[in-house]
C-alpha positions as CSV (number, residue, x, y, z in Angstrom):
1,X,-15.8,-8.6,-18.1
2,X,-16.2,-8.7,-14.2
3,X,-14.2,-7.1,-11.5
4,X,-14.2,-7.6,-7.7
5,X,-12.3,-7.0,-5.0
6,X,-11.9,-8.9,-1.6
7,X,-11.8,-6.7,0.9
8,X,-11.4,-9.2,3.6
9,X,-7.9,-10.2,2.0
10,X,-6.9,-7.1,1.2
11,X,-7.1,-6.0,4.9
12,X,-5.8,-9.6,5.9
13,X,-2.3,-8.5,3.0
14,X,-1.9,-5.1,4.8
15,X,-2.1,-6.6,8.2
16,X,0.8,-8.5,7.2
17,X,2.5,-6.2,5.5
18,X,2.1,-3.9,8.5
19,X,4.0,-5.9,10.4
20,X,6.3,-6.5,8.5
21,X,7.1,-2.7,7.8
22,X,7.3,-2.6,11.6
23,X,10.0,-5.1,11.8
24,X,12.0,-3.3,8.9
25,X,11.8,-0.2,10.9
26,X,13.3,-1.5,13.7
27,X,15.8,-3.8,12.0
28,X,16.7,-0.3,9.8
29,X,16.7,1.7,13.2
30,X,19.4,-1.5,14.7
31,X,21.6,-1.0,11.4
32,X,22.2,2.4,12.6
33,X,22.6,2.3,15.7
34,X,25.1,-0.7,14.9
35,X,27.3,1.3,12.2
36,X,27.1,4.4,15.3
37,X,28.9,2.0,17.3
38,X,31.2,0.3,15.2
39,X,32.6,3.8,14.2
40,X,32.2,5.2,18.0
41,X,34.7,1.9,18.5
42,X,37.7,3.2,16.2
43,X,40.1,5.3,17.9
44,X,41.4,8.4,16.4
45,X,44.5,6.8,14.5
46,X,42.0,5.3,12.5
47,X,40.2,8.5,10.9
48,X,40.5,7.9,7.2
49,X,38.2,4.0,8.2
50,X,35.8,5.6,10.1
51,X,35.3,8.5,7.6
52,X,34.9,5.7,4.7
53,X,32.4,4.0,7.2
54,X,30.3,7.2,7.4
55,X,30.7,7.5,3.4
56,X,29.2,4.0,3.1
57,X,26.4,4.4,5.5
58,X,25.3,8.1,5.2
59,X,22.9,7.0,2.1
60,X,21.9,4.2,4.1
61,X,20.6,6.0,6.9
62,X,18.2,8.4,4.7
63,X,17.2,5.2,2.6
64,X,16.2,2.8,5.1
65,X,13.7,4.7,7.6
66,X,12.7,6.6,3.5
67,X,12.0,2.8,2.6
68,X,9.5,2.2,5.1
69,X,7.6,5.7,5.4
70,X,7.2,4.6,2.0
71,X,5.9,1.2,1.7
72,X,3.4,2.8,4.9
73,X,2.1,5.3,2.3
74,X,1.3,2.7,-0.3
75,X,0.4,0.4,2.0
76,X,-2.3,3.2,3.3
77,X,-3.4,4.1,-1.0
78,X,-3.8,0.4,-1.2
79,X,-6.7,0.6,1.9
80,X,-8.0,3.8,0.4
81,X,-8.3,2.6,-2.8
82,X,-10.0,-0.5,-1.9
83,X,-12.4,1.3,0.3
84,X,-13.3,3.8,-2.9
85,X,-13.6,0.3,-5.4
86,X,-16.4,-0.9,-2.9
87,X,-17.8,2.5,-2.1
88,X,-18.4,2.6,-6.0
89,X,-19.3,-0.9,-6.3
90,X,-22.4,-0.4,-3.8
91,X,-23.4,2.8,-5.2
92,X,-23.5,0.9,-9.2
93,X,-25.3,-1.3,-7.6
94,X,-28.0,1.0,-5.9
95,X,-28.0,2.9,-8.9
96,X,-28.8,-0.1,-11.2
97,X,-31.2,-1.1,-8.9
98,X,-33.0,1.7,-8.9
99,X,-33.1,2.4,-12.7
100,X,-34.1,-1.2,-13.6
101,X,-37.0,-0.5,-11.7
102,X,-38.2,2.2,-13.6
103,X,-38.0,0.7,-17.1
104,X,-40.5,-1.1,-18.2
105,X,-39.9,-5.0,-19.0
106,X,-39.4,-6.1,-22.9
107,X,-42.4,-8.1,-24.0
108,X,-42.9,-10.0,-26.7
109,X,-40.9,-10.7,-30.0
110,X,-40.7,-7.2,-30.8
111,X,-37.0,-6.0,-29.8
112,X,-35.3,-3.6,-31.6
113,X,-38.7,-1.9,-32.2
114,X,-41.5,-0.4,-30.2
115,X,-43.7,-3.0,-29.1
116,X,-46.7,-1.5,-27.0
């Protein structure tokens, strides 16, 4: 079984991900701002809408800047964890190197047995 990872399309997904975390942000942070104003616009006579408005959109204003703090933090374990993979993946490889060095070759017929 063989494993690998492409680093250089892991960075290119994050990139783009990135991005697009920033434009949720600021399409989250517009949201806001939007329901602030809509509920700014009612006048007094119409307490019992604008308190159902704030019911509807209290969660909303934890959940989405919550949604994208979040998808930065797995976003920044996905680079982390990539970096550790090739990290590990040079150091096998240093560390096979060096120990197939140091054993001596098969020869002969004679495997499964000493052979001198």
């Amino acid at each position: 079984m063989r494993y690998s990872v492409d680093a250089t399309a892991v960075t290119a997904l994050v990139t783009d991900v990135a991005s697009c975390l920033d434009d949720a942000t600021t399409a989250a942070a517009q949201a806001v701002a939007a329901v602030d104003d809509a509920t700014a616009a009612l006048k007094n006579d119409a307490a019992a809408v604008r308190a159902a408005l704030d019911a509807v959109f209290a969660s909303r204003r934890q959940s989405g800047p919550s949604l994208t703090a979040h998808a930065a933090e797995l976003i920044a374990g996905i680079q982390k964890a990539t970096v550790a993979y090739v990290a590990g993946d040079e150091e096998m490889a240093s560390t096979t190197s060096s120990a197939s060095s140091a054993v001596a070759p098969l020869r002969g017929r004679g495997f499964g047995r000493a052979v001198f």
